[in-house]
C-alpha positions as CSV (number, residue, x, y, z in Angstrom):
1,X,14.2,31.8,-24.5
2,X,13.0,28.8,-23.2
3,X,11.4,30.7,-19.9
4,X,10.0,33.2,-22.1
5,X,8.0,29.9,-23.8
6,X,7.4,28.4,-20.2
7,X,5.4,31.8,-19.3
8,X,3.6,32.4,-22.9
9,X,2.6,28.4,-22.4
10,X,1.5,29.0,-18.8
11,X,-0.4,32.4,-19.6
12,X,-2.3,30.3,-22.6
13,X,-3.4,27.8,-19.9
14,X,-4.3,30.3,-17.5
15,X,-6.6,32.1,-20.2
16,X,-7.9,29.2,-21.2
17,X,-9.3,28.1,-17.7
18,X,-6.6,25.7,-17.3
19,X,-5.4,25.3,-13.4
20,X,-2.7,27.5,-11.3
21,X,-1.2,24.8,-9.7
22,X,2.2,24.3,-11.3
23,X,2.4,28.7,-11.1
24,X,5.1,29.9,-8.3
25,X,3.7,32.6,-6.0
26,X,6.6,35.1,-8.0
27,X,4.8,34.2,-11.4
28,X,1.3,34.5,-9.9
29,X,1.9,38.0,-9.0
30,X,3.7,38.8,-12.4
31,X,0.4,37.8,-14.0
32,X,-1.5,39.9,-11.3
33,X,0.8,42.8,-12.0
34,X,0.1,42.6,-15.9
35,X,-3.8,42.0,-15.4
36,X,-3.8,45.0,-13.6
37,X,-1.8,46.9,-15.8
38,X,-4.1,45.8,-18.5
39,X,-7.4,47.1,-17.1
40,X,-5.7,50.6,-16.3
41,X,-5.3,50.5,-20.3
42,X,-8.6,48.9,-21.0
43,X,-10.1,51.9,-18.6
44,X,-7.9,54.7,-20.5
45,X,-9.3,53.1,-23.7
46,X,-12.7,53.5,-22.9
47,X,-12.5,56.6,-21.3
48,X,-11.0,58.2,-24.5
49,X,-13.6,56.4,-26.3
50,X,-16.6,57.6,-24.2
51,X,-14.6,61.6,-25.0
52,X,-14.2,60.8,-28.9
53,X,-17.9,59.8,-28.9
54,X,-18.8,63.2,-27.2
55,X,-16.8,64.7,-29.5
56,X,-18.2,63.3,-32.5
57,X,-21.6,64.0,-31.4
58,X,-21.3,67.2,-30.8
59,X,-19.3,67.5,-34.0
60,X,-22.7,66.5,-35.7
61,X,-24.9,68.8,-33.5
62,X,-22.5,71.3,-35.1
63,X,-22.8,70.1,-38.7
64,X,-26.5,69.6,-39.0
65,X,-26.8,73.3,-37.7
66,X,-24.7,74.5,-40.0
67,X,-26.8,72.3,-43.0
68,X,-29.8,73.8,-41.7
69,X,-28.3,77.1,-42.0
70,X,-26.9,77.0,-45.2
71,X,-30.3,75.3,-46.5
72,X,-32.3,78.4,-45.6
73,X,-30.0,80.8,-46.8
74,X,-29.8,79.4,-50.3
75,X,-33.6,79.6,-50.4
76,X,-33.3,83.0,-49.7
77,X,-30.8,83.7,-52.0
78,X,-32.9,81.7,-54.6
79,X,-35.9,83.6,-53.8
80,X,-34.1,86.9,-54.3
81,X,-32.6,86.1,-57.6
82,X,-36.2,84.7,-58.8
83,X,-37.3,87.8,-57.4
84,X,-34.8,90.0,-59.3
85,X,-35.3,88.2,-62.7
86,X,-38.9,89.1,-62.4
87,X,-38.0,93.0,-61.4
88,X,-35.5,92.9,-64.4
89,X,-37.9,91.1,-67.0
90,X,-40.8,94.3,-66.0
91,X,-38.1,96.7,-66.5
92,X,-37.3,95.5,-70.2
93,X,-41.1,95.0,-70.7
94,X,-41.0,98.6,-70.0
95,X,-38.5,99.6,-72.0
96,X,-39.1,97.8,-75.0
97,X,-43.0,99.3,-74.8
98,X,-41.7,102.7,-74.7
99,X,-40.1,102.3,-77.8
C-alpha cells in the first residue's frame, strides 16, 4: 500500500511539473509505458469520435430529407382534399338544384 501511495505521489509531482530526479529508471519507464498506453486510448477516442460525428451528420442529411419529403407530400395531400371538398360541395349544389 504504501508503494502504491509513493507512485500516485510521484505521478501528482510529475503532472504537476514537479522534477524526475528522485524517479528510478524502472519507474520512469512505467510512467512512459502508461503515457503511451494513454494516447493509444486518447487516439481510439477520437477516432470513434471523428466516426460518431460522421454518423450523426449524415443521420441529419437523412432526416432533413425525409422532413422535406414528408412536407411536400402533406401539401399535396392537403391540396387534394381541398380539391375534393370543392368537387363534392359542386356535386351537392347539383343535386340539391335538381330537386
Amino acid at each position: 500500500m504504501e508503494e502504491f501511495e509513493k507512485q500516485l505521489n510521484d505521478r501528482k509531482r510529475i503532472a504537476e511539473g514537479g522534477s524526475l530526479e528522485t524517479v528510478t529508471s524502472d519507474q520512469a519507464e512505467k510512467l512512459e509505458k502508461e503515457i503511451r498506453e494513454q494516447e493509444k486510448l486518447l487516439a481510439g477516442y477520437q477516432a470513434e469520435n471523428e466516426r460518431l460525428y460522421q454518423d450523426m451528420k449524415k443521420i441529419q442529411t437523412e432526416t432533413k430529407a425525409t422532413q422535406d419529403r414528408l412536407f411536400r407530400e402533406n401539401e399535396k395531400l392537403r391540396a387534394e382534399v381541398k380539391s375534393l371538398k370543392q368537387v363534392s360541395c359542386l356535386k351537392i349544389r347539383c343535386l340539391v338544384q335538381m330537386k
